[in-house]
N, CA, C and O atoms as a Maestro MAE file, in Angstrom:
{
 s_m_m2io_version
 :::
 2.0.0
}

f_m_ct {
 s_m_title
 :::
 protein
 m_atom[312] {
  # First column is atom index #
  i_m_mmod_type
  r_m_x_coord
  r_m_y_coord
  r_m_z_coord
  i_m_residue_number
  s_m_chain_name
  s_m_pdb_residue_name
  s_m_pdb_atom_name
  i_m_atomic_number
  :::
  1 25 0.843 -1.176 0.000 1 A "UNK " " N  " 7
  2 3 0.000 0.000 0.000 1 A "UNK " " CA " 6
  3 2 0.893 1.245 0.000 1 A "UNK " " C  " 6
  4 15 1.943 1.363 0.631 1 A "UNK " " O  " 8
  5 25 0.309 2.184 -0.822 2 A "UNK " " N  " 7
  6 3 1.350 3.562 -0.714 2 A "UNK " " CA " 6
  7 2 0.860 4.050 0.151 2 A "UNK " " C  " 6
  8 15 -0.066 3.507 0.753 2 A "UNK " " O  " 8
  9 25 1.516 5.652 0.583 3 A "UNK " " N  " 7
  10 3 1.743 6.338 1.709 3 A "UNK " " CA " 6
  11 2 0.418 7.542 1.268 3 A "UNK " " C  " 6
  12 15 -0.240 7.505 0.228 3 A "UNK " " O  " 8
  13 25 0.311 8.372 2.181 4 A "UNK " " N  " 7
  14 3 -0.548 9.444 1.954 4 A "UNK " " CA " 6
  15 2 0.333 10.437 1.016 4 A "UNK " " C  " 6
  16 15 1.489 10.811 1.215 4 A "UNK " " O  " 8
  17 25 -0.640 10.796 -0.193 5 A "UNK " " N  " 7
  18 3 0.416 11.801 -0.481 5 A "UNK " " CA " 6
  19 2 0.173 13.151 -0.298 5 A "UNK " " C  " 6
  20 15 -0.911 13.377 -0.834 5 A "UNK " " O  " 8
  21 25 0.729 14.398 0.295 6 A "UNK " " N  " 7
  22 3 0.396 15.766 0.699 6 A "UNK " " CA " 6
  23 2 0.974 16.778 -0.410 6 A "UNK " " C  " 6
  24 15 2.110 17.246 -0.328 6 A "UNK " " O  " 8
  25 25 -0.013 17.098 -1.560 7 A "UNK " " N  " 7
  26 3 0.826 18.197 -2.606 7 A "UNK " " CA " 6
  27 2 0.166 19.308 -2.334 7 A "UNK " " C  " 6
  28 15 -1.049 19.500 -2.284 7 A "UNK " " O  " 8
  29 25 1.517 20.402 -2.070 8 A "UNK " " N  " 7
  30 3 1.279 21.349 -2.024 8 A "UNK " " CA " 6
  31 2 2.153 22.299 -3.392 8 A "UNK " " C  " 6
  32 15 3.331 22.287 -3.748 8 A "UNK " " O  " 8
  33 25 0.810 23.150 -3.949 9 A "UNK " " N  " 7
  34 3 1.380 23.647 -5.020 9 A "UNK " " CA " 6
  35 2 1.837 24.894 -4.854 9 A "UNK " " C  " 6
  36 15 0.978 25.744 -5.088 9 A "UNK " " O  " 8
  37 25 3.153 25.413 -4.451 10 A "UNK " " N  " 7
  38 3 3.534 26.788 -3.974 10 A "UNK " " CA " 6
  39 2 3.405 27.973 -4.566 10 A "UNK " " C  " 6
  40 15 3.354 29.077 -4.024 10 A "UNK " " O  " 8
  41 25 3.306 27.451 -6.786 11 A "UNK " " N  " 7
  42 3 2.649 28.783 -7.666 11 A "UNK " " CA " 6
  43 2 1.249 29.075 -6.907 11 A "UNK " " C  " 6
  44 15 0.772 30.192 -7.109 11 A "UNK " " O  " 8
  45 25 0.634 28.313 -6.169 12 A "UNK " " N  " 7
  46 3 -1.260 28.752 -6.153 12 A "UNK " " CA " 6
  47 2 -0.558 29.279 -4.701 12 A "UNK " " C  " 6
  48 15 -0.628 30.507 -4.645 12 A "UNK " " O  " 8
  49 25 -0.194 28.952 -4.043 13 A "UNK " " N  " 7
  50 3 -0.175 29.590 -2.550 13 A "UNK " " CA " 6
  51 2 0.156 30.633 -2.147 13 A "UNK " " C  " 6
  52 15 1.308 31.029 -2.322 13 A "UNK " " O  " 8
  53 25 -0.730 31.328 -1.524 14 A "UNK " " N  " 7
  54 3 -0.866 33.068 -1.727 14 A "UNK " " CA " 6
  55 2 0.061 33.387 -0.523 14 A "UNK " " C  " 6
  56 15 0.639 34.473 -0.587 14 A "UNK " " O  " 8
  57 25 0.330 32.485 0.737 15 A "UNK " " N  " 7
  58 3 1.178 32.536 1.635 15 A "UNK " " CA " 6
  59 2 0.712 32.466 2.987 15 A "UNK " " C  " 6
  60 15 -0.509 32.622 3.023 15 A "UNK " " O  " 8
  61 25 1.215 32.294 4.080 16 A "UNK " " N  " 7
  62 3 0.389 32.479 5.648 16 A "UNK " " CA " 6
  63 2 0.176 33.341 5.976 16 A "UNK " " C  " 6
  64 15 -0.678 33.327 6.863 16 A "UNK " " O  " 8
  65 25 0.813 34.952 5.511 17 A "UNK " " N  " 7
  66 3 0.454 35.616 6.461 17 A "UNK " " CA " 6
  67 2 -1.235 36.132 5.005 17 A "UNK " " C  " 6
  68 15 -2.111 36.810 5.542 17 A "UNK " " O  " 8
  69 25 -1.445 35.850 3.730 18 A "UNK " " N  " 7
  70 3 -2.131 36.217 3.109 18 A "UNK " " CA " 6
  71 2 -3.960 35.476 3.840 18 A "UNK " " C  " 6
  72 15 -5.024 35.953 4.236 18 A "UNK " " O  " 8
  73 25 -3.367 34.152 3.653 19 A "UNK " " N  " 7
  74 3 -4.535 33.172 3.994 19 A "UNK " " CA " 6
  75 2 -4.927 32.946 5.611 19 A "UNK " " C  " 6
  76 15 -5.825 32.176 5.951 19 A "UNK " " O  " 8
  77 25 -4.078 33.774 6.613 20 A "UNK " " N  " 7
  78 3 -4.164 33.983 7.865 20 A "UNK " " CA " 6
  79 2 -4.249 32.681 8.498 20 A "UNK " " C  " 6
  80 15 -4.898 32.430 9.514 20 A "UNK " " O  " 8
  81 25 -3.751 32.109 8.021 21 A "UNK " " N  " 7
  82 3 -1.703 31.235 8.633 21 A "UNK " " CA " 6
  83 2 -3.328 30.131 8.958 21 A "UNK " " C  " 6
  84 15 -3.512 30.042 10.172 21 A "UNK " " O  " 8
  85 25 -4.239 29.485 8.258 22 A "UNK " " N  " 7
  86 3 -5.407 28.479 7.941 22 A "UNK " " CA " 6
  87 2 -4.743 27.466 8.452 22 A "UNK " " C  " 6
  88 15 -5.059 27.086 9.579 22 A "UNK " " O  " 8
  89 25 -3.807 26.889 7.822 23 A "UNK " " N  " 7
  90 3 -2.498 25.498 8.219 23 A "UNK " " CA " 6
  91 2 -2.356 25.477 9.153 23 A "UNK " " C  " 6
  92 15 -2.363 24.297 9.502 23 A "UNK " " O  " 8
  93 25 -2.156 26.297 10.192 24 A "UNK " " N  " 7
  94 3 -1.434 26.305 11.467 24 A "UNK " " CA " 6
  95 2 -2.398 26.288 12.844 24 A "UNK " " C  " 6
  96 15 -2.188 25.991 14.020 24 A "UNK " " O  " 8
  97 25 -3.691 26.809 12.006 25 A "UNK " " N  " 7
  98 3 -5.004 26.527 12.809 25 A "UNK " " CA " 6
  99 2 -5.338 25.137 12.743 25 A "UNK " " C  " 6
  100 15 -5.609 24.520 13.773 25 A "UNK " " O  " 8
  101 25 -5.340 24.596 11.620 26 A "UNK " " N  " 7
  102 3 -5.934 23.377 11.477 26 A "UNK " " CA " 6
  103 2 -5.269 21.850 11.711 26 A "UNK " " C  " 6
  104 15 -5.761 20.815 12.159 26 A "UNK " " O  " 8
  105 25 -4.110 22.132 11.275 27 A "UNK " " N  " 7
  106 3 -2.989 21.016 11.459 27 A "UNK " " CA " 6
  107 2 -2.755 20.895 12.793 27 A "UNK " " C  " 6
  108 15 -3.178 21.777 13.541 27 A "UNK " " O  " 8
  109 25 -2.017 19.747 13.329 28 A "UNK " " N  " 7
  110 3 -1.717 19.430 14.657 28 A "UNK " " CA " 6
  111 2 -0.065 20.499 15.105 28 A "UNK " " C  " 6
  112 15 0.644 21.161 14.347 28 A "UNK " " O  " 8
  113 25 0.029 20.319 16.256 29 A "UNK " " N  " 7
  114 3 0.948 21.251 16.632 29 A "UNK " " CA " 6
  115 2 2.473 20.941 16.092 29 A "UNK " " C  " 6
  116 15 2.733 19.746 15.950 29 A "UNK " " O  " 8
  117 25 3.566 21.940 15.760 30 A "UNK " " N  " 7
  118 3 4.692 21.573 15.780 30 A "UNK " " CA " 6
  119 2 5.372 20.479 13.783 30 A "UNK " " C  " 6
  120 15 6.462 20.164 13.304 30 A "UNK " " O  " 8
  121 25 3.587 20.308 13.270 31 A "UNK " " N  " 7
  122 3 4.161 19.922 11.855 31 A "UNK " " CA " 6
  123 2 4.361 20.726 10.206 31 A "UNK " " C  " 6
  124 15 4.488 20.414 9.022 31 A "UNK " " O  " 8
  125 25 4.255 22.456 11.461 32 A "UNK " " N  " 7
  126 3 3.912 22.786 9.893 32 A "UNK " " CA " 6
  127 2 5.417 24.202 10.101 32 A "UNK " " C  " 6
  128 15 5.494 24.718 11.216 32 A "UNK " " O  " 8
  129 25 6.181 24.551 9.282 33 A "UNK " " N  " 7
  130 3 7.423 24.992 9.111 33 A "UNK " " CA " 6
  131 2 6.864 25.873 8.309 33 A "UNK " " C  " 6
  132 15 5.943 25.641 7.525 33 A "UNK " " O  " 8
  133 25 7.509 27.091 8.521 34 A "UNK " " N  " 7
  134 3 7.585 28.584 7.069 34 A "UNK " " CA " 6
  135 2 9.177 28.462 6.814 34 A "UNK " " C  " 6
  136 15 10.182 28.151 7.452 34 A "UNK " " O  " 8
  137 25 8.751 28.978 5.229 35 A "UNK " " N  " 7
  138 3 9.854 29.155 4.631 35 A "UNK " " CA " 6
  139 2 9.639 30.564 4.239 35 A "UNK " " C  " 6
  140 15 8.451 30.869 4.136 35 A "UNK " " O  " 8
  141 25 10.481 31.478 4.000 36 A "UNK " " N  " 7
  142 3 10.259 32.525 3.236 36 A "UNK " " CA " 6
  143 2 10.772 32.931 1.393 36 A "UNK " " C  " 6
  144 15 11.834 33.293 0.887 36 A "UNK " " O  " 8
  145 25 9.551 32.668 0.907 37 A "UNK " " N  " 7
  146 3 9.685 32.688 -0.631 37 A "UNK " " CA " 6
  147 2 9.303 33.954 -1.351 37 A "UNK " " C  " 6
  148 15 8.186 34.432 -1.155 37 A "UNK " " O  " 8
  149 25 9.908 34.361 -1.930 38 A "UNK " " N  " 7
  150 3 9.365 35.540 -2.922 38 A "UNK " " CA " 6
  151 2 8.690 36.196 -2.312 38 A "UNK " " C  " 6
  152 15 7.517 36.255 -2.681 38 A "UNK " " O  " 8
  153 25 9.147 37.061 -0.997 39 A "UNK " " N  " 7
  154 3 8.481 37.953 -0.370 39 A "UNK " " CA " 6
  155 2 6.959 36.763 0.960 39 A "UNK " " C  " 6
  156 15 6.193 37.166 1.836 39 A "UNK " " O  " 8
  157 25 7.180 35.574 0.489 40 A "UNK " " N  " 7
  158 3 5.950 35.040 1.530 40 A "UNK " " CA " 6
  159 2 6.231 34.091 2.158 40 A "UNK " " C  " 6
  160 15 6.993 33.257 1.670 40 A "UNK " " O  " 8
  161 25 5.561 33.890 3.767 41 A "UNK " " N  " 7
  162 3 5.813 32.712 4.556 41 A "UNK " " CA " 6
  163 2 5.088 31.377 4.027 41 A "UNK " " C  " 6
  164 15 3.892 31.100 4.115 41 A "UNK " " O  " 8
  165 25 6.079 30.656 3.479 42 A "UNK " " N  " 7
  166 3 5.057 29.031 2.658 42 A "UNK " " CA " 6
  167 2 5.001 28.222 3.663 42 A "UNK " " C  " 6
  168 15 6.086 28.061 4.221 42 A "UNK " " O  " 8
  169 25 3.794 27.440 4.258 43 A "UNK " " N  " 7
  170 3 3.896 26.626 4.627 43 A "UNK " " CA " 6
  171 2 4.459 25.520 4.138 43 A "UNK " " C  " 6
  172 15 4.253 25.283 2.948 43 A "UNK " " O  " 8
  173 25 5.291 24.591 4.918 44 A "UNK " " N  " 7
  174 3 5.236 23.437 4.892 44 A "UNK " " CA " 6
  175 2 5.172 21.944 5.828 44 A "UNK " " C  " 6
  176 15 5.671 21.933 6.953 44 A "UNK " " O  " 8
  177 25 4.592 20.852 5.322 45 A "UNK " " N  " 7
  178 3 4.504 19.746 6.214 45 A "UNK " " CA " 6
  179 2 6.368 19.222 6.401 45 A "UNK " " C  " 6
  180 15 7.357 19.250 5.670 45 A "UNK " " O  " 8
  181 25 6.013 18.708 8.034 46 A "UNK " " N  " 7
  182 3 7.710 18.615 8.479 46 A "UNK " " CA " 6
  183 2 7.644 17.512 8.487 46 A "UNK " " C  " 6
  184 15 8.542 16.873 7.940 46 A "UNK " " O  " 8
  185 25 6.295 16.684 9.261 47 A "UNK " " N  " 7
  186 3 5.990 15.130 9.314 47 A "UNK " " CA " 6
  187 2 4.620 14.801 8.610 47 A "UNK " " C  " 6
  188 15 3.640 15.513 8.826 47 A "UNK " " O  " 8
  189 25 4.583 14.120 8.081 48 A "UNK " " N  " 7
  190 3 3.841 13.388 7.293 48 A "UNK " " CA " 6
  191 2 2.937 12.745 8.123 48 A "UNK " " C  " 6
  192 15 1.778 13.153 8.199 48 A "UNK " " O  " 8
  193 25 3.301 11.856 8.712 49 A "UNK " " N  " 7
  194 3 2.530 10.984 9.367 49 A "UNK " " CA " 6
  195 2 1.915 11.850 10.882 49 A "UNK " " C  " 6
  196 15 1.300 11.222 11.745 49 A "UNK " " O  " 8
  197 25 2.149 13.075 10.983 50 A "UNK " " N  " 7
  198 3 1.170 13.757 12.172 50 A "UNK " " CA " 6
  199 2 0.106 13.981 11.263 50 A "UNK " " C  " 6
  200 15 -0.952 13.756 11.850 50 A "UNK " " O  " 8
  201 25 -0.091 14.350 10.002 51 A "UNK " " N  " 7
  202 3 -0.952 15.020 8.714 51 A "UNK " " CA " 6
  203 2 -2.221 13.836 9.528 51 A "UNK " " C  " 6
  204 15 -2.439 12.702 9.954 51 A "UNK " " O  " 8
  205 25 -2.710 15.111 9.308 52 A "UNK " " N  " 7
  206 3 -4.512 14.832 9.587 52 A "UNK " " CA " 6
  207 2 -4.932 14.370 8.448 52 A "UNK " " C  " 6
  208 15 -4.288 14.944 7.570 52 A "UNK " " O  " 8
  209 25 -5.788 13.520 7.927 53 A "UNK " " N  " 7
  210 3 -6.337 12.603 6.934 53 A "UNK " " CA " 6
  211 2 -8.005 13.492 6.981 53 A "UNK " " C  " 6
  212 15 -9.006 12.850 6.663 53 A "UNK " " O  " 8
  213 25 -8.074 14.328 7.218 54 A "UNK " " N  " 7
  214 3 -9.994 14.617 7.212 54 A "UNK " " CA " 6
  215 2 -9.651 15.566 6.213 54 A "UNK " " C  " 6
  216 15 -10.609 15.894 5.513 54 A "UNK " " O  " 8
  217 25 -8.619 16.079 5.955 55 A "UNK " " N  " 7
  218 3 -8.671 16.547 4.517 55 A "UNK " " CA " 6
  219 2 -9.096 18.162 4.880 55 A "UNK " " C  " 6
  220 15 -9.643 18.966 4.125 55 A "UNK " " O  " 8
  221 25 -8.734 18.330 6.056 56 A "UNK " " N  " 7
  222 3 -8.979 19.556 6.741 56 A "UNK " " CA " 6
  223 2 -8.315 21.206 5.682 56 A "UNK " " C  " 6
  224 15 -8.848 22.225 5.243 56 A "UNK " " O  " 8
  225 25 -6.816 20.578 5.688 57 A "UNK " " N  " 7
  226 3 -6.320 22.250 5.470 57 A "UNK " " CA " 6
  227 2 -6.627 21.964 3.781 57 A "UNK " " C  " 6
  228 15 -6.394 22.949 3.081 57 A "UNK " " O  " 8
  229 25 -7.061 20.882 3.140 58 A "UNK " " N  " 7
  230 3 -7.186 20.933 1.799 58 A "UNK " " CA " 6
  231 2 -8.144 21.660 1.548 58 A "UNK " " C  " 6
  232 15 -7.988 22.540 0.702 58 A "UNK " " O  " 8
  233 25 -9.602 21.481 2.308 59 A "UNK " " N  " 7
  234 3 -11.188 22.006 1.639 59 A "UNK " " CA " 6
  235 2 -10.822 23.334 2.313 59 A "UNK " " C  " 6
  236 15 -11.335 24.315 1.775 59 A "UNK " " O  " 8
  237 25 -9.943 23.602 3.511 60 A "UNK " " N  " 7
  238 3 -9.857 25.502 3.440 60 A "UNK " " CA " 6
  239 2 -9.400 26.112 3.431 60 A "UNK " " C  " 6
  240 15 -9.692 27.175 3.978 60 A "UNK " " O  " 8
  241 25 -8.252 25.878 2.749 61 A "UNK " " N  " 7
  242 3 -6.974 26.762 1.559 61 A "UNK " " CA " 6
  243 2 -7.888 27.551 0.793 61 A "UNK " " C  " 6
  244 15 -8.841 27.072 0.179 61 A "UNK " " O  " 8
  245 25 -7.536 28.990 0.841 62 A "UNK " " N  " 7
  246 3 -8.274 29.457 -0.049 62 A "UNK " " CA " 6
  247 2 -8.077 29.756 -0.851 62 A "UNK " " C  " 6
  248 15 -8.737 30.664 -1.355 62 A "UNK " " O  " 8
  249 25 -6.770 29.029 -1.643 63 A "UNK " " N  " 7
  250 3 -6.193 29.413 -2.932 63 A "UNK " " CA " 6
  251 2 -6.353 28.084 -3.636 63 A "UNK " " C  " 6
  252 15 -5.836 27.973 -4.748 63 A "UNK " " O  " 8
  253 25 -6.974 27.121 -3.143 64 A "UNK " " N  " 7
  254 3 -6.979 25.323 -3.787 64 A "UNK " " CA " 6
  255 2 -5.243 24.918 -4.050 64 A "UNK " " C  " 6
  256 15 -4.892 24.325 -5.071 64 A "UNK " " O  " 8
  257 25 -4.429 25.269 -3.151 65 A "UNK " " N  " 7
  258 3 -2.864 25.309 -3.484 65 A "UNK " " CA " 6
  259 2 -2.439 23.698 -2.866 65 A "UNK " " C  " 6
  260 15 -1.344 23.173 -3.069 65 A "UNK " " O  " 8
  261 25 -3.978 22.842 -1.790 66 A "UNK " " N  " 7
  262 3 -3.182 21.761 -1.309 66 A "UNK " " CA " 6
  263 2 -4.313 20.724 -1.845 66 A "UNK " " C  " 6
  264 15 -5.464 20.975 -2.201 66 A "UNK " " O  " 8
  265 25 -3.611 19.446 -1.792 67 A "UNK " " N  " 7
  266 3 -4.302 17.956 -2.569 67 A "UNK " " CA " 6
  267 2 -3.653 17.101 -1.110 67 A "UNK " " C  " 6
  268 15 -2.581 17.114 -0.504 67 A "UNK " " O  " 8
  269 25 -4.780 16.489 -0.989 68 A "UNK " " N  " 7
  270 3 -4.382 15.206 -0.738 68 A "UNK " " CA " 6
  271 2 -5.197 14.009 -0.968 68 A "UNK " " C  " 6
  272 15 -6.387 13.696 -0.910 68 A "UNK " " O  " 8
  273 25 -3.598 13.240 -1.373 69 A "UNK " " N  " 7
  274 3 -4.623 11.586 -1.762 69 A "UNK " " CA " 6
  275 2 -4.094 10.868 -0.921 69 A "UNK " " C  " 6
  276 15 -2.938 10.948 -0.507 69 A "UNK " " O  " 8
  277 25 -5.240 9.823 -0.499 70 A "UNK " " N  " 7
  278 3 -5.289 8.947 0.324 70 A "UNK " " CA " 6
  279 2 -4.243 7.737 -0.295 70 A "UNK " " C  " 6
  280 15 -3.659 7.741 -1.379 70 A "UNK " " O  " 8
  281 25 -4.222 6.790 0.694 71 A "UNK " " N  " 7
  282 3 -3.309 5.627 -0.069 71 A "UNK " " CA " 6
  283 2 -4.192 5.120 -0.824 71 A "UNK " " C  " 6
  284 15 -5.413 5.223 -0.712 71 A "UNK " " O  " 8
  285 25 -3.462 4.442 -1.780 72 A "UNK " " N  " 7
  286 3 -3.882 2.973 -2.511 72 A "UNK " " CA " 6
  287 2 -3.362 2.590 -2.628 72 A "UNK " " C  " 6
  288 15 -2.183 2.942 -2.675 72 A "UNK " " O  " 8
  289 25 -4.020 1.023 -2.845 73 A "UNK " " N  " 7
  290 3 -3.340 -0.468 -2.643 73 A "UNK " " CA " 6
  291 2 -3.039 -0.627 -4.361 73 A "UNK " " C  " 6
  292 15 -3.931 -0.461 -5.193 73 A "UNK " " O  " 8
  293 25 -2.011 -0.882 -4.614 74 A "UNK " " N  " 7
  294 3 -1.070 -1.325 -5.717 74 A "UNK " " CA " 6
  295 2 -1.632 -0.057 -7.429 74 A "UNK " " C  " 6
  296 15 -1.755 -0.218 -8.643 74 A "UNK " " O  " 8
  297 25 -1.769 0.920 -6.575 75 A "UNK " " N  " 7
  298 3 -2.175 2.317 -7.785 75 A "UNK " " CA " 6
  299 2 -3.777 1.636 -7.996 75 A "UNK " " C  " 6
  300 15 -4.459 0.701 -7.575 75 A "UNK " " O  " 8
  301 25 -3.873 3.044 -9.155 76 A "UNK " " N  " 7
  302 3 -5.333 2.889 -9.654 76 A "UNK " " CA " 6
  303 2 -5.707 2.358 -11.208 76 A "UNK " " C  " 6
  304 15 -5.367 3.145 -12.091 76 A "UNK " " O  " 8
  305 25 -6.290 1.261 -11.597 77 A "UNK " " N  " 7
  306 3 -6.478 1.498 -12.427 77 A "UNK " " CA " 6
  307 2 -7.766 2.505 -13.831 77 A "UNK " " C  " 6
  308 15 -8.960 2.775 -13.696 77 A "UNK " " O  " 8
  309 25 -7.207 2.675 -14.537 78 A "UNK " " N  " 7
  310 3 -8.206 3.844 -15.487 78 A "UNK " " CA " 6
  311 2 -8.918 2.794 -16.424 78 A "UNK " " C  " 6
  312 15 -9.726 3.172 -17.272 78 A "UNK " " O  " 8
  :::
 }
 m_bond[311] {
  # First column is bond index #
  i_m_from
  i_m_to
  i_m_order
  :::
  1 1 2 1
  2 2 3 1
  3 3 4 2
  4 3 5 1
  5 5 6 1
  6 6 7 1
  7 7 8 2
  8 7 9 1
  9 9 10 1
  10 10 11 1
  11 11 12 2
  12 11 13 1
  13 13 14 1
  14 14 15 1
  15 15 16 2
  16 15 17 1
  17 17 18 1
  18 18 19 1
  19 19 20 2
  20 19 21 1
  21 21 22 1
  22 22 23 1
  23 23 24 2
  24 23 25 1
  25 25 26 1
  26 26 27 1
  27 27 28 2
  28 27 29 1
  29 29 30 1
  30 30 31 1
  31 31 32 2
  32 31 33 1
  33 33 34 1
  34 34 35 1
  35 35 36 2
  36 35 37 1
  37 37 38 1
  38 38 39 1
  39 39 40 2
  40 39 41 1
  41 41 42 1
  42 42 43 1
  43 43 44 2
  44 43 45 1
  45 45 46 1
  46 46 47 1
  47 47 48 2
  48 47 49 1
  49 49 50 1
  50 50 51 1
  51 51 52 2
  52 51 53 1
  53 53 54 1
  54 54 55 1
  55 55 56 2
  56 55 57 1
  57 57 58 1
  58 58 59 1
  59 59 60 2
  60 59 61 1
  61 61 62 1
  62 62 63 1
  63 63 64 2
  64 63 65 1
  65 65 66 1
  66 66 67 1
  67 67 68 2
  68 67 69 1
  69 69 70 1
  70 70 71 1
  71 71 72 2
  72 71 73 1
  73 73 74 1
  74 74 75 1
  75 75 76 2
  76 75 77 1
  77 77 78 1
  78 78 79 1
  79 79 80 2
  80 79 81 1
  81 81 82 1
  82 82 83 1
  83 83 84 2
  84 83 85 1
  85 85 86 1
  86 86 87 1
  87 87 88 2
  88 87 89 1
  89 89 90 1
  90 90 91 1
  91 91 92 2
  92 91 93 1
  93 93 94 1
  94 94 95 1
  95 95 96 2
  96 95 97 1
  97 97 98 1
  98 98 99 1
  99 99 100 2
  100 99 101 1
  101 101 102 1
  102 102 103 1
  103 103 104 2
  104 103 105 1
  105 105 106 1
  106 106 107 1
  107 107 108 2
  108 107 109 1
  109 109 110 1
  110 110 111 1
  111 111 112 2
  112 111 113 1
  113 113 114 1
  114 114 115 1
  115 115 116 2
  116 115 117 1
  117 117 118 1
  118 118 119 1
  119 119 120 2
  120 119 121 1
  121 121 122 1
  122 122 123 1
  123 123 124 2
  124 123 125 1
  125 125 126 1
  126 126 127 1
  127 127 128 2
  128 127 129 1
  129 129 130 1
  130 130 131 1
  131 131 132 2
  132 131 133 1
  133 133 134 1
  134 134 135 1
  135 135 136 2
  136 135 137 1
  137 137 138 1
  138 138 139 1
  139 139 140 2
  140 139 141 1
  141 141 142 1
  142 142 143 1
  143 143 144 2
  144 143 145 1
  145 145 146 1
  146 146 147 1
  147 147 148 2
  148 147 149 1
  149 149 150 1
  150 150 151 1
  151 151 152 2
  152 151 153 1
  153 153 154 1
  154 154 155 1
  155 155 156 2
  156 155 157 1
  157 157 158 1
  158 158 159 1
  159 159 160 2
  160 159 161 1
  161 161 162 1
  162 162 163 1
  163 163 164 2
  164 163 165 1
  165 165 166 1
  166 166 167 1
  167 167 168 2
  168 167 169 1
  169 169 170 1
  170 170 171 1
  171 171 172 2
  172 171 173 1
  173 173 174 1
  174 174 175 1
  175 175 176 2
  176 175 177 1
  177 177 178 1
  178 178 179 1
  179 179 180 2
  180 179 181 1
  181 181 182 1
  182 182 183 1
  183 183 184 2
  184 183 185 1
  185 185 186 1
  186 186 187 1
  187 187 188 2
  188 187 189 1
  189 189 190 1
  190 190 191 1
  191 191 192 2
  192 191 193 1
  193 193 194 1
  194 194 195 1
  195 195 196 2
  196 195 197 1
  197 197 198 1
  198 198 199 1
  199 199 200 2
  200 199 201 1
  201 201 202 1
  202 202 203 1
  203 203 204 2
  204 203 205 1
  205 205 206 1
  206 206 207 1
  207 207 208 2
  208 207 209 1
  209 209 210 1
  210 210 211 1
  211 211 212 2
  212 211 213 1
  213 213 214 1
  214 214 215 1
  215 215 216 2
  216 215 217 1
  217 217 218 1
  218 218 219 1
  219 219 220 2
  220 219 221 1
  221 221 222 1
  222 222 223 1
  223 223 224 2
  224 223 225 1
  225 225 226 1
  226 226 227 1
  227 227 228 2
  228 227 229 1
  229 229 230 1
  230 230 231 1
  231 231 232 2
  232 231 233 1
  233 233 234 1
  234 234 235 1
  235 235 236 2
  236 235 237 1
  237 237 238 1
  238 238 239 1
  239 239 240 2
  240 239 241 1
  241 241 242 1
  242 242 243 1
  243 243 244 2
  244 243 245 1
  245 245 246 1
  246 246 247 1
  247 247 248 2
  248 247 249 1
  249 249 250 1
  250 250 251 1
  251 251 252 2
  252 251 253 1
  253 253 254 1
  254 254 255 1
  255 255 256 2
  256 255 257 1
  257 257 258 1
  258 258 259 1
  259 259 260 2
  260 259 261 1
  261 261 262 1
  262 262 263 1
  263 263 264 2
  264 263 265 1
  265 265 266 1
  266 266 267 1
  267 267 268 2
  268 267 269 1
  269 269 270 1
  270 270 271 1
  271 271 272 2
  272 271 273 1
  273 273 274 1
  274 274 275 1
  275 275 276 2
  276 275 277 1
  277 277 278 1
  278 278 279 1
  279 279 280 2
  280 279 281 1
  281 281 282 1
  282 282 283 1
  283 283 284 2
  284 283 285 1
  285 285 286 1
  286 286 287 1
  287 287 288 2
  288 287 289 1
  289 289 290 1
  290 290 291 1
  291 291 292 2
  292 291 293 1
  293 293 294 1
  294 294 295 1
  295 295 296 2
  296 295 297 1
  297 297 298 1
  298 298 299 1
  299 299 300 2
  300 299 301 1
  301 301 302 1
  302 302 303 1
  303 303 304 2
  304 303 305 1
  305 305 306 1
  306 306 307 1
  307 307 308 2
  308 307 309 1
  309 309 310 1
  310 310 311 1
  311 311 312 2
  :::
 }
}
């Protein structure tokens, strides 16, 4: 079985202090890191496996900048 995967797309992400730091409300304590990019604080995941699975900071990003897919067992077929 694969792992959870957490994409975050940093062109869509308007930044923490834009989206009033949403990630840091919602995620568990201590897994989410700023970087400073092109003038903005980016979130990012530090551990994976603290990542909340309810799909929380995905549905309220308000730039649609994060995905997550659940595992699957041996990929998908089309």
């Amino acid at each position: 079985m694969s792992e959870l995967q957490f994409i975050h797309d940093v062109d869509k992400c308007i930044g923490a202090d834009e989206c009033g730091e949403i990630c840091e409300r919602i995620c568990p304590p201590d897994i989410i890191e700023y970087k400073e990019e092109d003038g903005k604080r980016i979130p990012y995941v530090t551990d994976i496996e603290l990542c909340m699975k309810d799909h929380g900071c995905q549905n309220n990003c308000p730039a649609g900048a994060i995905t997550i897919l659940p595992p699957q067992e041996d990929g998908r077929d089309y």
